[in-house]
C-alpha positions in Angstrom: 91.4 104.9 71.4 89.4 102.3 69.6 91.6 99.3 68.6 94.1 99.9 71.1 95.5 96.9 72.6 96.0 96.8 76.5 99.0 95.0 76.3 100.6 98.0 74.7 99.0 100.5 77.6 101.2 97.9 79.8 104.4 98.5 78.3 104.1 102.3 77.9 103.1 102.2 81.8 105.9 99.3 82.7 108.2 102.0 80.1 107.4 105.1 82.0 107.5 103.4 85.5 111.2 102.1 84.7 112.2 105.6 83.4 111.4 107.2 86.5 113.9 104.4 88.5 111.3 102.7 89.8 109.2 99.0 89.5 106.1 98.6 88.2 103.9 96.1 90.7 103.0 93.0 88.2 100.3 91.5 90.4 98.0 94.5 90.4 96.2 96.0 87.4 94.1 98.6 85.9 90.2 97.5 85.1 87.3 98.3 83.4 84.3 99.7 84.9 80.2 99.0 84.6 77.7 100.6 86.2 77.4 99.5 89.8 80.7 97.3 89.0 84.2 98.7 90.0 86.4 96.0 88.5 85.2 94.8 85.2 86.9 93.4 82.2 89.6 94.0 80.3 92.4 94.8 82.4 95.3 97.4 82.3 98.6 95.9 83.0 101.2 97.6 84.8 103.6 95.7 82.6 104.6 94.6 79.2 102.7 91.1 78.6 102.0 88.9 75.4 98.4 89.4 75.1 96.0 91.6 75.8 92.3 93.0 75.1 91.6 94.9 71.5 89.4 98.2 73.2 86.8 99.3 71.5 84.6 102.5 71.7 82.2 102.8 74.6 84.7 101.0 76.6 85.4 102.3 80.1 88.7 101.4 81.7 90.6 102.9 85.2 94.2 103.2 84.1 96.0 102.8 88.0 100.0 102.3 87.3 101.2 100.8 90.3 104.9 101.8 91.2 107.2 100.5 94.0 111.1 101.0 94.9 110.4 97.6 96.5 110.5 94.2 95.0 106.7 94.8 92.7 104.7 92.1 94.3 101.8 92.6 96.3 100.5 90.5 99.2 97.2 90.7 101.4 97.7 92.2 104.7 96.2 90.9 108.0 93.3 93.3 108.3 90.1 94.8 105.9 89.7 98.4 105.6 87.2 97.9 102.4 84.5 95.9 101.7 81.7 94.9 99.8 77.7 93.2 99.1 78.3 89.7 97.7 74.8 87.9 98.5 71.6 88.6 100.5 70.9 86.4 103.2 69.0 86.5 106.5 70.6 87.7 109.2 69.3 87.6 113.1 71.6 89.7 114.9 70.8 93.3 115.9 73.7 94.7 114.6 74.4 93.1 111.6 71.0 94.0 110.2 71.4 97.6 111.4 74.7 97.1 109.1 72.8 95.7 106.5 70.2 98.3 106.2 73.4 101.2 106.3 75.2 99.7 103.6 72.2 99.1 101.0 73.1 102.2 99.7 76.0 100.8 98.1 74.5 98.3 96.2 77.7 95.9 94.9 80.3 98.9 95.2 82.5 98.9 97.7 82.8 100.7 100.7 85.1 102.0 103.6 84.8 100.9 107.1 85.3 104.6 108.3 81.8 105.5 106.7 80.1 103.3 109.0 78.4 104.3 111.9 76.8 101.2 113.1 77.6 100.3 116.7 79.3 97.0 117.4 80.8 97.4 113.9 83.4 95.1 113.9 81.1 92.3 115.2 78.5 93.1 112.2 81.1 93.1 109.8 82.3 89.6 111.2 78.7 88.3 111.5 78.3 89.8 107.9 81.4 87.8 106.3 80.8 84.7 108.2 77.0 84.6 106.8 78.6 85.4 103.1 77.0 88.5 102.7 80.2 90.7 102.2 83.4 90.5 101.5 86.4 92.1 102.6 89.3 93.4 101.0 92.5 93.2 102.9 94.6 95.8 103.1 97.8 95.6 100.5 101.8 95.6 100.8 104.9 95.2 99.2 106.8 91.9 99.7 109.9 93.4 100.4 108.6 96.4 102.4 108.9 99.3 99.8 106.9 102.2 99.4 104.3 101.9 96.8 102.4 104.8 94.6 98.9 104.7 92.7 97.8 107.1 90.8 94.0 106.7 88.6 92.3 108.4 85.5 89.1 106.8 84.5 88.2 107.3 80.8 85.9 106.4 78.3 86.9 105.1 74.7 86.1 106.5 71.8 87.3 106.0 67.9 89.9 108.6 67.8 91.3 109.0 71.4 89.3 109.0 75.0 87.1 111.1 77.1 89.2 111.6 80.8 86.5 111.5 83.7 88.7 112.2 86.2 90.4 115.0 87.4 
């Protein structure tokens, strides 16, 4: 609710997460969310921390505890299953502008490689990066190997407790 502080949302989550035997991952976090922006501020730790962000109504946060029976750190993989719109710039390959024109959709929000249909894919999405027009976001894993959970609810603020907008 409304004057919440995130860093107590962290140590409930890093609390439960512990309880259950397992680690919480510390490099990873919950976020807020703004229209046609996935990962806003404040975050949501997945673990106890000093300071945090005071919420307030209106606020809309994704709560995503991170658990692990690994080591709890995180590290980019090799490869990119997601990606995303970062600028607009002129591109003069045939594929990456078929590319382009598929993912305008999107906007800024990210999306999956397997909802692409564009041929040569791979190539667009490298022409596409190189030229700084997306992003990619590489696939995750756990230093030490172990498995790794998620879970998300994505709720809105309010003075006395939250509206849940996921199921």
């Amino acid at each position: 609710k409304s004057g919440v502080n995130t860093a107590q949302l962290g140590s409930v989550i890093e609390d439960t997460i512990v309880d259950l035997g397992f680690r919480p991952i510390v490099n990873l976090t919950g976020h807020g969310v703004a229209r046609y922006i996935a990962h806003t501020h404040p975050s949501i730790p997945n673990r106890r921390i000093d300071h945090g962000s005071v919420l307030t109504a209106g606020d809309v946060i994704a709560i995503e505890p991170f658990a692990t029976d690994g080591a709890g750190k995180i590290i980019d993989g090799s490869w990119a299953e997601i990606f995303s719109v970062i600028g607009n710039k002129p591109v003069r390959l045939p594929a990456a502008r078929n590319l382009l024109k598929e993912i305008e959709p999107y906007r800024m929000l990210p999306f999956a490689k397997r909802w692409l249909k564009t041929e040569k894919l791979d190539f667009a999405l490298m022409q596409l990066a190189k030229s700084g027009v997306i992003t990619s976001y590489p696939v995750l894993k756990e230093v030490a190997g172990g498995l790794v959970s998620q879970a998300e609810h994505t709720l809105i603020v309010t003075e006395d407790g939250c509206q849940v907008t996921t199921l």
